[in-house]
CHARMM internal coordinates of N, CA and C (Angstrom, degrees):
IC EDIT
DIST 1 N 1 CA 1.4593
DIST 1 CA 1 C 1.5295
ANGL 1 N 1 CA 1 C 108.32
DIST 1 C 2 N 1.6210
ANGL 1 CA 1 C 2 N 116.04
DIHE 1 N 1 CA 1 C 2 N 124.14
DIST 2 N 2 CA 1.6747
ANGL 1 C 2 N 2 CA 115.07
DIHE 1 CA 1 C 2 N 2 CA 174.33
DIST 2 CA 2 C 1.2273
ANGL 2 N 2 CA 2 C 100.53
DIHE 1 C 2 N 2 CA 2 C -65.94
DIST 2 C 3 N 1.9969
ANGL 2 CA 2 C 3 N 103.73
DIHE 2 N 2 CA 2 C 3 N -170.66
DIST 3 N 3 CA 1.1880
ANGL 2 C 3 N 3 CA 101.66
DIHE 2 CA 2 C 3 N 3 CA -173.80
DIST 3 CA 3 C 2.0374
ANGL 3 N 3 CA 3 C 103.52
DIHE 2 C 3 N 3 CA 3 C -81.60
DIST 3 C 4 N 1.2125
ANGL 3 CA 3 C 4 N 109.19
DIHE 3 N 3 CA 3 C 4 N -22.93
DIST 4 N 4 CA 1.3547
ANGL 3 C 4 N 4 CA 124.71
DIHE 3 CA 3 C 4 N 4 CA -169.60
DIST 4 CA 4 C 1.5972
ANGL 4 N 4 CA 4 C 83.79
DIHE 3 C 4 N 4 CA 4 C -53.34
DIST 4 C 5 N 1.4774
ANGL 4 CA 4 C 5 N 116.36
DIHE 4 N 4 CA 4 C 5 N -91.15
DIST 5 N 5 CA 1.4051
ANGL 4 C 5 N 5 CA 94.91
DIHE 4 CA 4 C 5 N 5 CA -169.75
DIST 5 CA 5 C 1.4437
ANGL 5 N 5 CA 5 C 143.46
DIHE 4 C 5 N 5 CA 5 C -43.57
DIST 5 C 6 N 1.2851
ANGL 5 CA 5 C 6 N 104.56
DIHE 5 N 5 CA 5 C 6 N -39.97
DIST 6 N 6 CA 1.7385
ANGL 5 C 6 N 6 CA 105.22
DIHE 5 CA 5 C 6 N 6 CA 164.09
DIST 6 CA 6 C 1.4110
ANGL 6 N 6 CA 6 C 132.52
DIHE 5 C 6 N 6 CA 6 C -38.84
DIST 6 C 7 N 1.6605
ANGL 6 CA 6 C 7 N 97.55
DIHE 6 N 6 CA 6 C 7 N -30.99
DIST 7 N 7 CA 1.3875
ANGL 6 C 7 N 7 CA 116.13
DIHE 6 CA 6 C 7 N 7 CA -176.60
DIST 7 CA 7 C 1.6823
ANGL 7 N 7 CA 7 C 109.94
DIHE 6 C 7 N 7 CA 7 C -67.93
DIST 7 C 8 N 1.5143
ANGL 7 CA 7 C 8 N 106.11
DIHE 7 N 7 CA 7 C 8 N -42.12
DIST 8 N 8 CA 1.9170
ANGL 7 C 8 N 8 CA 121.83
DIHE 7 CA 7 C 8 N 8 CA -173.11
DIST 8 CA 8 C 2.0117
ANGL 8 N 8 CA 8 C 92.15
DIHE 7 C 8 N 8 CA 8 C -80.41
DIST 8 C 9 N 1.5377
ANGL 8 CA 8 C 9 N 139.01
DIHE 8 N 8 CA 8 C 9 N -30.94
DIST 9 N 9 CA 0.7814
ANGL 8 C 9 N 9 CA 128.89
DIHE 8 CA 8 C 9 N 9 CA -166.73
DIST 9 CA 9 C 2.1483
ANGL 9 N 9 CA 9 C 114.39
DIHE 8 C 9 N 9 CA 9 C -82.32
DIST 9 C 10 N 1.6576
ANGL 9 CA 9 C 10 N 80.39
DIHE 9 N 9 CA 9 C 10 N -17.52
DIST 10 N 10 CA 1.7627
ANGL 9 C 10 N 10 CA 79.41
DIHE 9 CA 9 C 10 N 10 CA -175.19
DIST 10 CA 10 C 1.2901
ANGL 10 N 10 CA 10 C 104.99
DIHE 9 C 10 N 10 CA 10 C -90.29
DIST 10 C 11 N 1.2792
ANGL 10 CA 10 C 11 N 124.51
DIHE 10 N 10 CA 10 C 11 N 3.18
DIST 11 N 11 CA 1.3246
ANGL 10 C 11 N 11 CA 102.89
DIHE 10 CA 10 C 11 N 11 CA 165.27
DIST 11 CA 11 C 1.4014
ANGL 11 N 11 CA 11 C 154.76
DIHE 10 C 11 N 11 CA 11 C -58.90
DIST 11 C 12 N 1.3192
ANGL 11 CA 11 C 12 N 154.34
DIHE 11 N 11 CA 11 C 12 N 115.44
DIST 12 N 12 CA 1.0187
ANGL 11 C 12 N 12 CA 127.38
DIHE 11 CA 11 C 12 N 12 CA -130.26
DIST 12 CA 12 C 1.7775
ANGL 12 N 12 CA 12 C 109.14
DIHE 11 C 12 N 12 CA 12 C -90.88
DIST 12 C 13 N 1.7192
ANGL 12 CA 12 C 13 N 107.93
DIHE 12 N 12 CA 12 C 13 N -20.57
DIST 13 N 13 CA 1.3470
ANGL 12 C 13 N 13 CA 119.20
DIHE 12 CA 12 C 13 N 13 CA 152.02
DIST 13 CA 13 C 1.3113
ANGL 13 N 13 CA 13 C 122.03
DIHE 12 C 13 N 13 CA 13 C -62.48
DIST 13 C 14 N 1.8315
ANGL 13 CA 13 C 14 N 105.50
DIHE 13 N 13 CA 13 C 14 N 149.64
DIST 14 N 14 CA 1.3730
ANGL 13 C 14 N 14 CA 117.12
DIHE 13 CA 13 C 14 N 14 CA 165.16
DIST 14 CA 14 C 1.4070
ANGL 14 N 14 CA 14 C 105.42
DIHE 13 C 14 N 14 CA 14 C -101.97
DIST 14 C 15 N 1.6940
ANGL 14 CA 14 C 15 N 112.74
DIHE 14 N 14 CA 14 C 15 N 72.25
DIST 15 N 15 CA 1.5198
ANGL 14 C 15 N 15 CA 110.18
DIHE 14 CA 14 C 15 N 15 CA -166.43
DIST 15 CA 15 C 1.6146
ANGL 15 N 15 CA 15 C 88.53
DIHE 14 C 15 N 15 CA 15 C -131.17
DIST 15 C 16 N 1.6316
ANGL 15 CA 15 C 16 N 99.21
DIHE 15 N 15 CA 15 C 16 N 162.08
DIST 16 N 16 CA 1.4560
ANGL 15 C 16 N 16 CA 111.62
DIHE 15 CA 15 C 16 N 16 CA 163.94
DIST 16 CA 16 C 1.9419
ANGL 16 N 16 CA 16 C 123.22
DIHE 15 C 16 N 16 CA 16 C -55.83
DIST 16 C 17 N 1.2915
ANGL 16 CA 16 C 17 N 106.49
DIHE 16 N 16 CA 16 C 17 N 15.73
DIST 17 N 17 CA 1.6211
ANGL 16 C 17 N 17 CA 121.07
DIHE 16 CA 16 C 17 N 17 CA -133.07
DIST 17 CA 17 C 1.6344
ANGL 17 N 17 CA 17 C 79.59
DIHE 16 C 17 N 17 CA 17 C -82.90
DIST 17 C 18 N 1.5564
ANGL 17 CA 17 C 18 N 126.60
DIHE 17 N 17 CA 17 C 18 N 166.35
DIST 18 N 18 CA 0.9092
ANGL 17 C 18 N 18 CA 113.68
DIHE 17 CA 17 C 18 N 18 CA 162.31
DIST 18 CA 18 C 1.6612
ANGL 18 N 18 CA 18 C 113.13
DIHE 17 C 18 N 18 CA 18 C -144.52
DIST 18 C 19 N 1.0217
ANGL 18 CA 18 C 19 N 114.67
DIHE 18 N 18 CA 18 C 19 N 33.35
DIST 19 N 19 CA 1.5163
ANGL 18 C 19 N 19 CA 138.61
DIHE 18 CA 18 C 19 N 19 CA 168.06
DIST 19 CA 19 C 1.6222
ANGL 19 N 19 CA 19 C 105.73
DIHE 18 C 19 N 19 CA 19 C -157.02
DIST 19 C 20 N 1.7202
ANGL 19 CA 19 C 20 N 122.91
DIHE 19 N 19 CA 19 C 20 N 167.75
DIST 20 N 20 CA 1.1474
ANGL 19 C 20 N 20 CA 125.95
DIHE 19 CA 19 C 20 N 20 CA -149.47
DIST 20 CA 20 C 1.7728
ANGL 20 N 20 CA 20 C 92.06
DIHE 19 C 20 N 20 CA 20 C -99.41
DIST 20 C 21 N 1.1792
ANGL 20 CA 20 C 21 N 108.71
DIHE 20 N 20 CA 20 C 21 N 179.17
DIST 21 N 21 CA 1.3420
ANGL 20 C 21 N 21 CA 112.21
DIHE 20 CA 20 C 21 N 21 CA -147.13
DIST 21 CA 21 C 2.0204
ANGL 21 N 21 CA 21 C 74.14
DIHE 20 C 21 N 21 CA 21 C -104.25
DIST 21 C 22 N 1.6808
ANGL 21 CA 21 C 22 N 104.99
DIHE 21 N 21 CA 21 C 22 N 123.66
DIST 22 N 22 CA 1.2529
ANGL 21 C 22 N 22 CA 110.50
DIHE 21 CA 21 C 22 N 22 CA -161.04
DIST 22 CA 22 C 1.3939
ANGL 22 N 22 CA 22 C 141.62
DIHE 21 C 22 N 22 CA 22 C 65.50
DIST 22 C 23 N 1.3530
ANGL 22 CA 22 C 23 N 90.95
DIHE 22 N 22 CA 22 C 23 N 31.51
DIST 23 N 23 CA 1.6823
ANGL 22 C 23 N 23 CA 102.66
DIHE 22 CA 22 C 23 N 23 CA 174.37
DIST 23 CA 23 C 1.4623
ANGL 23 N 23 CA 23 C 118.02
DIHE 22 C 23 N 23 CA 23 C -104.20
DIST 23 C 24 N 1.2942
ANGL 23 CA 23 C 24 N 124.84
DIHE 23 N 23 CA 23 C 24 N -178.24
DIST 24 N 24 CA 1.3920
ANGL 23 C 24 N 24 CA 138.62
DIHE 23 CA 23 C 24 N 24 CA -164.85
DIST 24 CA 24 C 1.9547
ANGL 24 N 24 CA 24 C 104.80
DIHE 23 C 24 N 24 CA 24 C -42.74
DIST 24 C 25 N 1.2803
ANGL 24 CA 24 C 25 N 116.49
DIHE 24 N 24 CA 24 C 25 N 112.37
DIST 25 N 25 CA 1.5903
ANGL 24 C 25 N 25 CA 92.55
DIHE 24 CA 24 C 25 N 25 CA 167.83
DIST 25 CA 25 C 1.7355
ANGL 25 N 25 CA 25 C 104.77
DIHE 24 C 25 N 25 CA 25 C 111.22
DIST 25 C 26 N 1.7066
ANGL 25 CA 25 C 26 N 120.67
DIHE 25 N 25 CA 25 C 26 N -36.89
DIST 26 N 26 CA 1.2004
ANGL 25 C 26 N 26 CA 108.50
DIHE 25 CA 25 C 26 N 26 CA 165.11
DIST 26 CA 26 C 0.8097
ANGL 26 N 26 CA 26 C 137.13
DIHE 25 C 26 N 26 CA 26 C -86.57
DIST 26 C 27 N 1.4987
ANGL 26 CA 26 C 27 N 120.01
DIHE 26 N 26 CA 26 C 27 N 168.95
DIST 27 N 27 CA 1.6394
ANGL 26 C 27 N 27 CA 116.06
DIHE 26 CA 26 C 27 N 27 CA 178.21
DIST 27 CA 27 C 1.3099
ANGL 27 N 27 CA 27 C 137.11
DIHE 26 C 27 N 27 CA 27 C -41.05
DIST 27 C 28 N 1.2660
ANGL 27 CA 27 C 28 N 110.90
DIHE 27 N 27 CA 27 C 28 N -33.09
DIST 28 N 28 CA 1.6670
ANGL 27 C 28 N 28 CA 133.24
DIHE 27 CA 27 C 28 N 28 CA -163.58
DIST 28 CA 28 C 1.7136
ANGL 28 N 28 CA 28 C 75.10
DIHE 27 C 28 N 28 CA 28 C -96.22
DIST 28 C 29 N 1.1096
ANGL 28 CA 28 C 29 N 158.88
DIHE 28 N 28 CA 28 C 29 N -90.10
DIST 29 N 29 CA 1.7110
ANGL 28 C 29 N 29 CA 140.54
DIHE 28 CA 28 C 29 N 29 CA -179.53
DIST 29 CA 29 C 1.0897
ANGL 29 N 29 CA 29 C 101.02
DIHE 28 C 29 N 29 CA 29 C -6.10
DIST 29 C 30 N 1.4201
ANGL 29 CA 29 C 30 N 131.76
DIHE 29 N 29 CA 29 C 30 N -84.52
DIST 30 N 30 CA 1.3943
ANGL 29 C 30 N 30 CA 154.98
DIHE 29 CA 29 C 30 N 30 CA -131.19
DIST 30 CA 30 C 1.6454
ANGL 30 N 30 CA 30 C 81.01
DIHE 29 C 30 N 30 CA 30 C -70.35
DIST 30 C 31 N 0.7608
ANGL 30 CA 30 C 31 N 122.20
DIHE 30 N 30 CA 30 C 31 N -79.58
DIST 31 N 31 CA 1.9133
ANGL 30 C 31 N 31 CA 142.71
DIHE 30 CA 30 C 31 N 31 CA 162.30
DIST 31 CA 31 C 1.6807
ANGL 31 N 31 CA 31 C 97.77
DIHE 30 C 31 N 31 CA 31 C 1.67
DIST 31 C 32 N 0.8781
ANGL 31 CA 31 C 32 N 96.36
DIHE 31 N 31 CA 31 C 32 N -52.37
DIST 32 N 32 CA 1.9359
ANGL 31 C 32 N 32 CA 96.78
DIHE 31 CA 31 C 32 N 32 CA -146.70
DIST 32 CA 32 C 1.4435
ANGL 32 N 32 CA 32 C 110.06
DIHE 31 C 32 N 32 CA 32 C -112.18
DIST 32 C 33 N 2.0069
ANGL 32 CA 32 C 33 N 104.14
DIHE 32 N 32 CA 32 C 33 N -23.53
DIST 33 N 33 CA 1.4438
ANGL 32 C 33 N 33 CA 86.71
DIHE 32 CA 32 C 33 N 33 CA 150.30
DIST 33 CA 33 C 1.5417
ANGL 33 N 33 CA 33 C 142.14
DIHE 32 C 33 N 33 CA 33 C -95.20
DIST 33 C 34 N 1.9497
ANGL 33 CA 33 C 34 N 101.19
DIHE 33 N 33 CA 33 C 34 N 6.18
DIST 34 N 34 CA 1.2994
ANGL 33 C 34 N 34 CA 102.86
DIHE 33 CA 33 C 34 N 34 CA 164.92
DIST 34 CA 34 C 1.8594
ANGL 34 N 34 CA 34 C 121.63
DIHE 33 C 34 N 34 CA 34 C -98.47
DIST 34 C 35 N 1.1629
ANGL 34 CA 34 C 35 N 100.32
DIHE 34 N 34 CA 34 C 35 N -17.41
DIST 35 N 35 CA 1.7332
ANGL 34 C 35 N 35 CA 111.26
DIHE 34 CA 34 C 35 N 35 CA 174.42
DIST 35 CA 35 C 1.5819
ANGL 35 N 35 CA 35 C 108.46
DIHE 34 C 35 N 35 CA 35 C -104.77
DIST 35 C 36 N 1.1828
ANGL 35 CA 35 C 36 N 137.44
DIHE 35 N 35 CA 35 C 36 N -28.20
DIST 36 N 36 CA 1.7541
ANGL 35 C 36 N 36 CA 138.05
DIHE 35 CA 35 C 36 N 36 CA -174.40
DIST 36 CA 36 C 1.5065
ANGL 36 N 36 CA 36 C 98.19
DIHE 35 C 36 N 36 CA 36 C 106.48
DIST 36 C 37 N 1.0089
ANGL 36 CA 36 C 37 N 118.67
DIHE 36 N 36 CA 36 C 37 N -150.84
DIST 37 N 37 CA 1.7846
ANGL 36 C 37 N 37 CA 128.19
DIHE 36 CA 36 C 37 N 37 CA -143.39
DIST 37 CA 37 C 1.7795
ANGL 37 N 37 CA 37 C 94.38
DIHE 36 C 37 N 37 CA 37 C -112.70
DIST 37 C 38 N 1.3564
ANGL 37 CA 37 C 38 N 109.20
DIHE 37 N 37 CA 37 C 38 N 148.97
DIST 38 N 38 CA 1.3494
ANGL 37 C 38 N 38 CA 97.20
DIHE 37 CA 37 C 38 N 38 CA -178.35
DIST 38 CA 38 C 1.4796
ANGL 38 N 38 CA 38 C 90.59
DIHE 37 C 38 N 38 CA 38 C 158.65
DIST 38 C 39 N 1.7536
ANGL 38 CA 38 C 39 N 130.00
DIHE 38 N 38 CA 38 C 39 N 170.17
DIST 39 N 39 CA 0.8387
ANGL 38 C 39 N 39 CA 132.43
DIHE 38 CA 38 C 39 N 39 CA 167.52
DIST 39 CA 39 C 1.4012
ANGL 39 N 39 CA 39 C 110.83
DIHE 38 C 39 N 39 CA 39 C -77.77
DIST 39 C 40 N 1.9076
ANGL 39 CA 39 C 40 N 119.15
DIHE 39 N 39 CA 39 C 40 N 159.47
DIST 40 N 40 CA 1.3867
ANGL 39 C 40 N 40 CA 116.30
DIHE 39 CA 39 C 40 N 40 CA -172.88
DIST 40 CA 40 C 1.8626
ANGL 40 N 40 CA 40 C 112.13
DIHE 39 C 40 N 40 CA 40 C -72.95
DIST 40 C 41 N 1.4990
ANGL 40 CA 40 C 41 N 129.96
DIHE 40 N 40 CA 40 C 41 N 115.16
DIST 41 N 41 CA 1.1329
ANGL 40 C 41 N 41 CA 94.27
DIHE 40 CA 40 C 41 N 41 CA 178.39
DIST 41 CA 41 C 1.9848
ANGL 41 N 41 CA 41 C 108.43
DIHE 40 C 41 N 41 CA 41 C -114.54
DIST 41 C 42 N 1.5353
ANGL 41 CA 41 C 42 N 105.62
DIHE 41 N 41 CA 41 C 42 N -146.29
DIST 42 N 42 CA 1.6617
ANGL 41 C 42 N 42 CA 93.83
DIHE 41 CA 41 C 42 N 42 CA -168.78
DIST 42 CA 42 C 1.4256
ANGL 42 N 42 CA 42 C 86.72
DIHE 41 C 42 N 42 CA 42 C -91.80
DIST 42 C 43 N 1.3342
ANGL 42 CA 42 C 43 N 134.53
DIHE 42 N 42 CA 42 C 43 N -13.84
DIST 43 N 43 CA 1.4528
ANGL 42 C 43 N 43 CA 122.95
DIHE 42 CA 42 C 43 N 43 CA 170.84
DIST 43 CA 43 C 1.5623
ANGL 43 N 43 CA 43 C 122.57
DIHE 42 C 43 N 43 CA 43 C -53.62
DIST 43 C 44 N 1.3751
ANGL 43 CA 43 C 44 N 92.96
DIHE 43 N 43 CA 43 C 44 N -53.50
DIST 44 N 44 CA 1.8116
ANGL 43 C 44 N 44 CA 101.72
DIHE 43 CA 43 C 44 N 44 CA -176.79
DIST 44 CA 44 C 1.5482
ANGL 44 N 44 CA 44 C 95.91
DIHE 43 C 44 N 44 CA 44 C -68.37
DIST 44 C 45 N 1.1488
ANGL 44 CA 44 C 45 N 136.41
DIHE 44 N 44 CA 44 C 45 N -38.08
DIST 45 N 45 CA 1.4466
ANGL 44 C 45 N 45 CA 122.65
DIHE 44 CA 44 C 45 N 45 CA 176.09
DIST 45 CA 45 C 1.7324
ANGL 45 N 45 CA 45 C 112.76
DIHE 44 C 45 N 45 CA 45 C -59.78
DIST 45 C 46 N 0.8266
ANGL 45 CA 45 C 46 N 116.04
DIHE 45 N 45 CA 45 C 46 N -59.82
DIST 46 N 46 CA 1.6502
ANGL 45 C 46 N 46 CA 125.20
DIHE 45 CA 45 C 46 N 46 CA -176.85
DIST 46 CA 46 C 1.9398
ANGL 46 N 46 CA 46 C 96.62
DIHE 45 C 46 N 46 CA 46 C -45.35
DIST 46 C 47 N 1.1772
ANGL 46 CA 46 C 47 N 107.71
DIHE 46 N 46 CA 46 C 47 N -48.57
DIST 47 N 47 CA 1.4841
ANGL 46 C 47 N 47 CA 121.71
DIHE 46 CA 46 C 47 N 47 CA -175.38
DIST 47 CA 47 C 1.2937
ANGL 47 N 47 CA 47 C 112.84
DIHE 46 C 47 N 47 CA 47 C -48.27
DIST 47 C 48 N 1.6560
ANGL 47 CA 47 C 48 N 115.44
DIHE 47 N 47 CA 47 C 48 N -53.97
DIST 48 N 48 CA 1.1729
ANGL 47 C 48 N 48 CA 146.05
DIHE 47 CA 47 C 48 N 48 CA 164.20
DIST 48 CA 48 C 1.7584
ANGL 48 N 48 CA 48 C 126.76
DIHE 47 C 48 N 48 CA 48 C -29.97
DIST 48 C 49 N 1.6465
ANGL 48 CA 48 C 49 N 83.54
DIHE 48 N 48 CA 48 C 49 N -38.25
DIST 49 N 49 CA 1.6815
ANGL 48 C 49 N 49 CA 101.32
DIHE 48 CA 48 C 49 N 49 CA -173.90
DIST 49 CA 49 C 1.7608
ANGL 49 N 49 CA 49 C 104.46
DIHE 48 C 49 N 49 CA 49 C -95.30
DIST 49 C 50 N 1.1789
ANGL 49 CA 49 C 50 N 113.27
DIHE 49 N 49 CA 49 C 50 N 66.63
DIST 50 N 50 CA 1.1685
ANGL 49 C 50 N 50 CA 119.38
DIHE 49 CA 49 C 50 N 50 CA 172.73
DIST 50 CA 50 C 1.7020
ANGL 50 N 50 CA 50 C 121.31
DIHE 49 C 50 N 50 CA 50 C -86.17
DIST 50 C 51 N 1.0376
ANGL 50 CA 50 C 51 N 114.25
DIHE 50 N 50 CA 50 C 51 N -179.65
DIST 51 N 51 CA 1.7997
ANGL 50 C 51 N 51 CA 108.44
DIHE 50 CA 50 C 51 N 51 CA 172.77
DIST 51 CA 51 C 1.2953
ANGL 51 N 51 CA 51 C 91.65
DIHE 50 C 51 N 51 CA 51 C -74.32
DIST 51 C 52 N 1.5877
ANGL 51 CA 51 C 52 N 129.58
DIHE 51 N 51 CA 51 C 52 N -52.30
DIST 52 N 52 CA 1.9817
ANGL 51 C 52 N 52 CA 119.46
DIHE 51 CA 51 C 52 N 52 CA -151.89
DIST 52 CA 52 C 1.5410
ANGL 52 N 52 CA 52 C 92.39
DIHE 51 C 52 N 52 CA 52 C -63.41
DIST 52 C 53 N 0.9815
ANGL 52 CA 52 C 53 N 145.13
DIHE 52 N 52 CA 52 C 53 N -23.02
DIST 53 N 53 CA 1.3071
ANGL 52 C 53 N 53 CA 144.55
DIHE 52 CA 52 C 53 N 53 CA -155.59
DIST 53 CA 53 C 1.2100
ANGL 53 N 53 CA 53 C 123.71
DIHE 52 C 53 N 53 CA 53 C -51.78
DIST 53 C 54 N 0.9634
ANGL 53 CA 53 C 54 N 151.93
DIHE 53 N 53 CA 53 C 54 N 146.46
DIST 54 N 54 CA 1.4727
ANGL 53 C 54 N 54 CA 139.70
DIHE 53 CA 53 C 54 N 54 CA 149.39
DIST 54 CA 54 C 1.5110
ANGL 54 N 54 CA 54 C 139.87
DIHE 53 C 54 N 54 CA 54 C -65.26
DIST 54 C 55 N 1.1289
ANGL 54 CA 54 C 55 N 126.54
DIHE 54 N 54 CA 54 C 55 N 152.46
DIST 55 N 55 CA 1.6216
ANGL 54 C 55 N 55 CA 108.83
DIHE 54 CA 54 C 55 N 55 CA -169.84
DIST 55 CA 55 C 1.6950
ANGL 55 N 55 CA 55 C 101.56
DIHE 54 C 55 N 55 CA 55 C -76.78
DIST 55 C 56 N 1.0827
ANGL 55 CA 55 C 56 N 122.03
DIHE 55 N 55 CA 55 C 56 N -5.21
DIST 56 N 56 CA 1.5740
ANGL 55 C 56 N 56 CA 100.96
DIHE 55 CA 55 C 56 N 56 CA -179.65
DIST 56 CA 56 C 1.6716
ANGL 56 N 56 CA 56 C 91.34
DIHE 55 C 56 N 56 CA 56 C -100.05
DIST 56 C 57 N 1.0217
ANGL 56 CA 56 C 57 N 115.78
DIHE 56 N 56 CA 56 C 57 N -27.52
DIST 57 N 57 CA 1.6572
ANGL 56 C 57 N 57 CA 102.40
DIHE 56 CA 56 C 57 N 57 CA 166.26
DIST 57 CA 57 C 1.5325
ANGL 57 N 57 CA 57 C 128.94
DIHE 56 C 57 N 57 CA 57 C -49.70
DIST 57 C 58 N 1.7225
ANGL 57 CA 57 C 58 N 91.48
DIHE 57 N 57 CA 57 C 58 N -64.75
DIST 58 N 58 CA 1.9073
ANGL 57 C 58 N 58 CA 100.55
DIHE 57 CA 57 C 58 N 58 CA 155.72
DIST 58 CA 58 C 1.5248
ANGL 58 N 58 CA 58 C 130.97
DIHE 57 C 58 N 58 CA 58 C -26.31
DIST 58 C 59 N 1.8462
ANGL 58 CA 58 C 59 N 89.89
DIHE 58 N 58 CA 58 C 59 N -62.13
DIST 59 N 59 CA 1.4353
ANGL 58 C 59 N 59 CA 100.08
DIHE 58 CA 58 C 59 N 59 CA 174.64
DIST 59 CA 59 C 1.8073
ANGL 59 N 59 CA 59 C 123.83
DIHE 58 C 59 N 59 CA 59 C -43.42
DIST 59 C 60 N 1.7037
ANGL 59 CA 59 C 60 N 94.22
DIHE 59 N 59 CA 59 C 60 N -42.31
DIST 60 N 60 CA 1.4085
ANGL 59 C 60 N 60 CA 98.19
DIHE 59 CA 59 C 60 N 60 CA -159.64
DIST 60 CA 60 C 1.6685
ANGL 60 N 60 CA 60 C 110.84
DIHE 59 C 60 N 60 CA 60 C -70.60
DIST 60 C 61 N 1.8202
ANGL 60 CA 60 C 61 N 108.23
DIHE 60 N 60 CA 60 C 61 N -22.98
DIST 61 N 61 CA 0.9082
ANGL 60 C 61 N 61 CA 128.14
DIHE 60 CA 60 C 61 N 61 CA -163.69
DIST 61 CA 61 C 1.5292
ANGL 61 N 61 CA 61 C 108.71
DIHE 60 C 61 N 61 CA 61 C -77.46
DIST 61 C 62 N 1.1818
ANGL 61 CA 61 C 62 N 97.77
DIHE 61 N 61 CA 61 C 62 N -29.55
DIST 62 N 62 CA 1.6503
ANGL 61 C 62 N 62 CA 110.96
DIHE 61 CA 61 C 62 N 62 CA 179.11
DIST 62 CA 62 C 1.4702
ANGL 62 N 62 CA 62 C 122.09
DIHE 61 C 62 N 62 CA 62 C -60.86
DIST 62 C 63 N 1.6114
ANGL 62 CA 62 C 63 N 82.09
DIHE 62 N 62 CA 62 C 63 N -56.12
DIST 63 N 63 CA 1.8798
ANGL 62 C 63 N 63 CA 90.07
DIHE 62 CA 62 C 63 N 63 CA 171.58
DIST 63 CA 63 C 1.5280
ANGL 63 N 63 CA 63 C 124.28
DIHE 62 C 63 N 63 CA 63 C -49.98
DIST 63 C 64 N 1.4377
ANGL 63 CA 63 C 64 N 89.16
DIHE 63 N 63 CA 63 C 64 N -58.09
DIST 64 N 64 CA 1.3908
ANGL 63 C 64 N 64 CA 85.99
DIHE 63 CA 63 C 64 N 64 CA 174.20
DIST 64 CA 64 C 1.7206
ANGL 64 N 64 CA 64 C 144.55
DIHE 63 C 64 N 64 CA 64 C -61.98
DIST 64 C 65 N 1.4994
ANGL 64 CA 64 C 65 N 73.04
DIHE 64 N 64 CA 64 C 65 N 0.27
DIST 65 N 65 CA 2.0028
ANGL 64 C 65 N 65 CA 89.24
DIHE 64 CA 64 C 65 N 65 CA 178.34
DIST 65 CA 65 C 1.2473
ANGL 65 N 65 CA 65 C 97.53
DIHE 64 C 65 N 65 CA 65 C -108.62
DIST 65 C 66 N 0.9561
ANGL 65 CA 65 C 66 N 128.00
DIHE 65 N 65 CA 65 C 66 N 9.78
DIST 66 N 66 CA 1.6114
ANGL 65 C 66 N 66 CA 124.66
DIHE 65 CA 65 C 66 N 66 CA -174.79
DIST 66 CA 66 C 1.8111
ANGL 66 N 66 CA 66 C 97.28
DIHE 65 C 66 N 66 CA 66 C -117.84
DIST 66 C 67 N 1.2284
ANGL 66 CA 66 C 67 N 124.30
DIHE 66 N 66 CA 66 C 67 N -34.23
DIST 67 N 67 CA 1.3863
ANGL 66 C 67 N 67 CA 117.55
DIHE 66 CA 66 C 67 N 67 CA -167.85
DIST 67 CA 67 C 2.3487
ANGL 67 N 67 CA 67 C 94.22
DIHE 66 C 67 N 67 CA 67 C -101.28
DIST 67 C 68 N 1.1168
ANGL 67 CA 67 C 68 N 113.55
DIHE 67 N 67 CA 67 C 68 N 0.38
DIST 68 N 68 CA 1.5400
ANGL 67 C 68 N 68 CA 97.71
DIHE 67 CA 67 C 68 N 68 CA -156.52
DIST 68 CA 68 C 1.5482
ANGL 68 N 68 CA 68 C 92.32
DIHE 67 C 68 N 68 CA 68 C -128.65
DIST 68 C 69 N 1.8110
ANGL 68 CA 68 C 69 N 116.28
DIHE 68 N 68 CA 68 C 69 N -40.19
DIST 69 N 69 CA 1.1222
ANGL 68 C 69 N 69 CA 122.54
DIHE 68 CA 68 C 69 N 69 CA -164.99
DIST 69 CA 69 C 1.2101
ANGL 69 N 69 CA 69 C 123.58
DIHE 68 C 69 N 69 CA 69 C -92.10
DIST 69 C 70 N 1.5428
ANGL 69 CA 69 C 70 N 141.43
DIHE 69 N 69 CA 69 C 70 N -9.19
DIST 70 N 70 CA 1.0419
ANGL 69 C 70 N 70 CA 148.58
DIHE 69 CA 69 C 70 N 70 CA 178.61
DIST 70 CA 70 C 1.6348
ANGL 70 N 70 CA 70 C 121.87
DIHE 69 C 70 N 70 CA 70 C -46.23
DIST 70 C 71 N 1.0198
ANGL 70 CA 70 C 71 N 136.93
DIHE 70 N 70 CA 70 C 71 N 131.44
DIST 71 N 71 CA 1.3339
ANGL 70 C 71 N 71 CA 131.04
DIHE 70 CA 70 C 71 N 71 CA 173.87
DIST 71 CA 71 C 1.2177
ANGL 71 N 71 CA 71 C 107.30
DIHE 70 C 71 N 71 CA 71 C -103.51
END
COOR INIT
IC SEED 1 N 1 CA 1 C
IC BUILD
């Protein structure tokens, strides 16, 4: 087994996911190293969507208000 696969096998999901749920680069990172530790909510996303932001930040922020935040 390379390292590539080892990497998709340690996951602890059976998801299409392809980094660990809070690792380098996701939202829930981005999340927790600008607010501290905590579950992700639609606040810290909205928070998230600032002007300094980045568009893959935006982006990420979007989704997640679109799949979590809906009323």
């Amino acid at each position: 087994m390379n390292k590539y696969e080892k990497r998709f096998f340690t996951l602890l999901e059976k998801t299409t996911r392809t980094t660990p749920q809070g690792g380098k680069g996701t939202l829930k990172a981005k999340a927790t190293k600008k607010f501290g530790k905590g579950k992700m909510s639609c606040s810290k996303a909205r928070k998230l969507k600032t002007k300094k932001a980045t568009s893959h930040t935006k982006a990420q922020a979007n989704w997640f208000l679109n799949f979590h935040c809906q009323k």
